[in-house]
C-alpha positions in Angstrom: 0.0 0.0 0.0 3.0 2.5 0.6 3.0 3.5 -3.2 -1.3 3.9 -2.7 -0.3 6.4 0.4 2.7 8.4 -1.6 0.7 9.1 -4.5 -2.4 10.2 -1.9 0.0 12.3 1.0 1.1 14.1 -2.6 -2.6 15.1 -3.8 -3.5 16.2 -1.1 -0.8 18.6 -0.4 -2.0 20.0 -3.2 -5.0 21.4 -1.9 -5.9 24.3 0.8 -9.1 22.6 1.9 -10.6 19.1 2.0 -13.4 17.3 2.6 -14.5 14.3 3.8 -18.3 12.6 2.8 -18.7 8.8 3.4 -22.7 7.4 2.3 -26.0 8.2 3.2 -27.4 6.4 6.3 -23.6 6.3 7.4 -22.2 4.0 9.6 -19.3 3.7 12.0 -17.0 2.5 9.3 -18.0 5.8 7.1 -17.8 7.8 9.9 -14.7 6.5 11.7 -13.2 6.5 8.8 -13.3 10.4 8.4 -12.5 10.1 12.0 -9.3 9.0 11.1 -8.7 10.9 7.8 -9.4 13.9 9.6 -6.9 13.0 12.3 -4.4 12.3 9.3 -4.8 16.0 7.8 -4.7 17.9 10.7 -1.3 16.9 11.9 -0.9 17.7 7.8 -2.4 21.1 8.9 -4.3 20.9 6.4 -8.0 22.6 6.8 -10.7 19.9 6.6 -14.1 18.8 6.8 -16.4 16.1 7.7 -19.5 16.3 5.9 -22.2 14.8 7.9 -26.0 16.2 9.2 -25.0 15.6 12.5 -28.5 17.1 13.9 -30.3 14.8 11.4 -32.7 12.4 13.8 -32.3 9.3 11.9 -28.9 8.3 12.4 -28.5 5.3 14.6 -28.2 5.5 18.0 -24.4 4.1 18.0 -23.5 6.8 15.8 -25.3 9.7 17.4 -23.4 8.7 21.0 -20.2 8.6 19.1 -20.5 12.3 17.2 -21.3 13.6 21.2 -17.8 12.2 21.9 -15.7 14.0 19.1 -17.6 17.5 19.0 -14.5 19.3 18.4 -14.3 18.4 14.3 -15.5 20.3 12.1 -19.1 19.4 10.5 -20.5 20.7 8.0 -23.8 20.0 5.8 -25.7 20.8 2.6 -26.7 24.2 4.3 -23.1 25.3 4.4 -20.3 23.8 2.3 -20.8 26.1 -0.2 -18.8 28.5 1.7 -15.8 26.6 1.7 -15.8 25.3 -2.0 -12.6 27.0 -4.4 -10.7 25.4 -7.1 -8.9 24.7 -4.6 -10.9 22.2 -2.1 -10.5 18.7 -2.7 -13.5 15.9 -1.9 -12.4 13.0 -0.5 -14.9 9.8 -0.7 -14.9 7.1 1.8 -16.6 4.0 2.1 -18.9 4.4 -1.0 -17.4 4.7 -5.1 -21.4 5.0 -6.5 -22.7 9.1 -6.5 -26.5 7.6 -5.5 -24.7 6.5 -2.6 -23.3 9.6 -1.1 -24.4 11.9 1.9 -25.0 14.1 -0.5 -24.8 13.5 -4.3 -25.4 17.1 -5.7 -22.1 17.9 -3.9 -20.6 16.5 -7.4 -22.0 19.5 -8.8 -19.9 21.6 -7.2 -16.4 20.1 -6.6 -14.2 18.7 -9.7 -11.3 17.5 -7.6 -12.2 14.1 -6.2 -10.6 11.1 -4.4 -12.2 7.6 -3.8 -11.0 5.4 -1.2 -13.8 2.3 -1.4 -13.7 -1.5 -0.2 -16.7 -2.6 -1.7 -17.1 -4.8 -5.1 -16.4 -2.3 -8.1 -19.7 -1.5 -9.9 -20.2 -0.2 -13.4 -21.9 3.5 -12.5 -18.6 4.2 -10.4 -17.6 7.6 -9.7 -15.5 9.1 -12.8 -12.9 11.7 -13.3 -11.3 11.7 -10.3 -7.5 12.2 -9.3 -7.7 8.9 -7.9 -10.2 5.9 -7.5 -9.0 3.4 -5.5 -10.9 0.3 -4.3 -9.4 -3.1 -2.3 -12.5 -5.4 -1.7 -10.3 -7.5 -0.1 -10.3 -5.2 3.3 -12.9 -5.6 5.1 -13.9 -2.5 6.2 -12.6 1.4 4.8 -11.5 1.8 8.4 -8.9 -0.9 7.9 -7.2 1.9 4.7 -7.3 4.4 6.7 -5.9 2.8 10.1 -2.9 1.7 8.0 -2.3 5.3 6.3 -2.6 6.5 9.9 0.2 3.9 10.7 2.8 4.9 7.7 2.7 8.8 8.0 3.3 7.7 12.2 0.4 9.9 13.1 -1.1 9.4 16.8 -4.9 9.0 16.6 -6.9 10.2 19.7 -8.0 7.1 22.0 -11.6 7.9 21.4 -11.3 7.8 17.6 -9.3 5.0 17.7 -12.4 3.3 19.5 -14.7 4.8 17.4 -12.6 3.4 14.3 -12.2 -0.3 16.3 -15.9 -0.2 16.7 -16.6 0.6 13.2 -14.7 -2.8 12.3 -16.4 -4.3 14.8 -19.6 -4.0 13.4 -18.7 -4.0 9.6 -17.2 -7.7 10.2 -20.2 -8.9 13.2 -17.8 -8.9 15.4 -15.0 -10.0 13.6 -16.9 -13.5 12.4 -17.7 -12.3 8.9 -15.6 -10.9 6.2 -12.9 -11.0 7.9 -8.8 -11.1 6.5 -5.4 -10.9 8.8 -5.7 -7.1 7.4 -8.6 -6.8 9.8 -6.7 -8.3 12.8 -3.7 -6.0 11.7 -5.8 -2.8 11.7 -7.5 -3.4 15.2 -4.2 -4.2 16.7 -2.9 -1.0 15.9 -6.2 0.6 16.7 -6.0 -1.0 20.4 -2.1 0.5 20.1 -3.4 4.1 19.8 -5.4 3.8 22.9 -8.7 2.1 21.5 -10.5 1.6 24.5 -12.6 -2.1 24.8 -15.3 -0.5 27.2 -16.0 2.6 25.6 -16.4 0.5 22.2 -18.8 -2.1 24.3 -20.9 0.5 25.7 -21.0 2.4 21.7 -22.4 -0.7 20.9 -25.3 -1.5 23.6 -28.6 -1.2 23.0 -31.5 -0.4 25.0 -33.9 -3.1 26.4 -36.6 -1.8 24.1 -34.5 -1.7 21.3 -33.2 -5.4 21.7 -37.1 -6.6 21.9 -38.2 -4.7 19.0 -35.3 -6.9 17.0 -36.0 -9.9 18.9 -39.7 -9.6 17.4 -38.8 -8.7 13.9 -36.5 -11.7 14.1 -39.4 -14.0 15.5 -41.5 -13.2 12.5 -38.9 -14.6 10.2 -38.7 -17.8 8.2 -36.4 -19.9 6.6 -36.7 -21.0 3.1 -35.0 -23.6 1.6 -33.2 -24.8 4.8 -31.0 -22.6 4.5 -31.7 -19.4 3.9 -33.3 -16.5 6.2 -35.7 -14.1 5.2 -37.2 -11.4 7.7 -39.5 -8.5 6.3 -39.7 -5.4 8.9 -43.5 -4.3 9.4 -42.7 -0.9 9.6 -44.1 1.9 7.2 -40.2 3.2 7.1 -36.8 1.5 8.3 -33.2 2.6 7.4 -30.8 0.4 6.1 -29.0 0.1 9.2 -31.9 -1.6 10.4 -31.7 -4.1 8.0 -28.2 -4.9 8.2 -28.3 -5.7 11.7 -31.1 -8.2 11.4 -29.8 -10.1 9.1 -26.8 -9.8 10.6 -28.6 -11.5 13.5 -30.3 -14.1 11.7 -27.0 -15.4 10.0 -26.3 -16.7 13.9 -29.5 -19.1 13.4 -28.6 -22.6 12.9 -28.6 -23.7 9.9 -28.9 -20.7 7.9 -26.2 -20.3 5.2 -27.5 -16.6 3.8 -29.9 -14.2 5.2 -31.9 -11.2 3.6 -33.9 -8.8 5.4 -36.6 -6.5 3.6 -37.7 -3.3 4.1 -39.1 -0.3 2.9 -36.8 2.5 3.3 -38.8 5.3 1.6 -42.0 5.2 0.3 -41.3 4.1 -3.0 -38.1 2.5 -2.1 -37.8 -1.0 -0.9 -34.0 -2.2 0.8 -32.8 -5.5 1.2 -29.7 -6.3 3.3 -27.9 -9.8 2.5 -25.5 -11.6 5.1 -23.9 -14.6 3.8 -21.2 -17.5 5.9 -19.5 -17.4 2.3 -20.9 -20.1 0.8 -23.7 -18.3 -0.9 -22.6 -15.1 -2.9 -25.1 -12.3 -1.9 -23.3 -10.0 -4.1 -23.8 -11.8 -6.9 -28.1 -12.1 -6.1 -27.7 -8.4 -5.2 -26.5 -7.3 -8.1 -29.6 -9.0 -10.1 -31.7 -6.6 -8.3 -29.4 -3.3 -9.1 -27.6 -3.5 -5.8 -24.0 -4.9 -4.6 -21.4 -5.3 -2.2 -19.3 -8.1 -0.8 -19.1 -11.9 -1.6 -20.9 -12.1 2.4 -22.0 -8.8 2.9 -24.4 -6.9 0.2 -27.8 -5.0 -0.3 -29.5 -3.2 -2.9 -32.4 -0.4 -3.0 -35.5 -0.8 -5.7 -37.4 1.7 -6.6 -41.4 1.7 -7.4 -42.4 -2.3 -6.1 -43.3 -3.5 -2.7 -41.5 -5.6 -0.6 -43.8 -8.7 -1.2 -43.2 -8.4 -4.5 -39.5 -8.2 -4.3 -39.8 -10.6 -1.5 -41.2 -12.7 -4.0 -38.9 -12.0 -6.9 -36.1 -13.1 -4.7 -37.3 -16.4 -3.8 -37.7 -17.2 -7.6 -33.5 -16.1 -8.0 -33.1 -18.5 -5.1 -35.2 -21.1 -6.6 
């Protein structure tokens, strides 16, 4: 990766101002990750920002406790980046390489200069034009990148990013089960080096006793089909795909079940499906029939104008 991290330290010493966006519905892998990037540029001194609604009431709980520990970076959101754009700002994209996937995608409008850092499977409608587009689905999470740029420039991370960051791994790779390389190990070693802290990172990732039976109820109504494959569909007007992720990240625990797939309906004409897989069934590959992607065991995908027992139903014929 040291010839990755040369090329990157020069472009962005080229710029006077930088920011940082990771996805829409971000998690603690897109946001530790700017965690840590943002740690990188200011021992740079480099002026930077972390673009993120951070008074938006939808973000998970995990990731709303975590922005009230680092309140001393600099957010900003569609209401005010404007007044930090020039020819010379540069956009740096983690965790995402697809412009539908961004915090904000009319940011593209506005800012030519663009880096992509991404770990997911390379899709066709990538992000173009940019200074650099780099993608390693062989990590696990973006954190891992951005852990081991950390690591060569010999920056010291804060303890409380450094947990945010290990947490953000945590999660990405359900708890280090799924997904998971030596490069993942490597990462939270030197994450736990910088002062991650293991309590801090269990309490980011509680839950409250009403939150843990609402999922314990959504995960009763489930089914398996096939014998080996769950399928869970949330009874909720609206869910985020965060919620999704996590019960099929749940189900994948069941016995017997090889691949999991939770449905959803994220906006009104918008139905989400999050995939889990052990590795023996390629949910990217199913994902991708329905205009999503992802990872060999981790993927989803978002349809527009159908229902989710209709795409419930059009999935069971793929898996048929």
């Amino acid at each position: 990766m040291e010839s990755l991290f040369e090329k990157l330290t020069i472009l962005i010493k080229k710029y006077e101002k930088i920011i940082l966006m990771g996805h829409t519905q971000p998690d603690l892998d897109s946001f530790g990750s700017c965690l840590g990037f943002s740690s990188i540029l200011n021992s740079m001194h480099k002026e930077n920002y972390i673009f993120i609604d951070i008074k938006n009431e939808e973000l998970d709980t995990t990731l709303k406790q975590s922005i009230t520990l680092v309140p001393n970076f600099n957010y900003i959101d569609k209401s005010n980046y404007k007044n930090i754009i020039s020819d010379n700002t540069l956009l740096i994209i983690l965790d995402t390489h697809l412009q539908e996937r961004l915090e904000y995608p009319e940011i593209l409008n506005d800012i030519k200069n663009i880096i992509v850092l991404d770990h997911h499977i390379k899709r066709p409608n990538y992000i173009k034009n940019t200074e650099l587009f780099y993608i390693d689905s062989s990590l696990s999470s973006i954190t891992e990148l951005v852990s081991f740029y950390s690591k060569y420039l010999k920056v010291d991370l804060s303890p409380i990013v450094s947990t945010i960051m290990l947490t953000g791994i945590e999660i990405d790779t359900n708890g280090f089960n799924i997904k998971i390389t030596e490069k993942a190990f490597e990462a939270a070693a030197y994450l736990v080096s910088e002062g991650a802290d293991s309590i801090l990172k269990l309490n980011l990732l509680k839950e409250t006793k009403r939150e843990f039976l609402r999922k314990a109820d959504f995960i009763k109504s489930s089914y398996v089909y096939k014998k080996r494959y769950a399928i869970c569909l949330l009874p909720l007007s609206v869910c985020m795909q965060s919620e999704l992720a996590e019960i099929s990240d749940s189900l994948l625990g069941l016995e017997g079940v090889e691949a999991s797939f939770t449905i959803g309906q994220l906006e009104k004409k918008t139905v989400g499906i999050s995939a889990r897989s052990l590795g023996n069934v390629d949910v990217c590959s199913i994902m991708e029939e329905f205009g999503g992607g992802g990872h060999l065991t981790n993927a989803a995908c978002q349809v527009d104008n159908t229902t989710m027992k209709a795409l419930e139903k059009k999935l069971k014929i793929y898996l048929d």
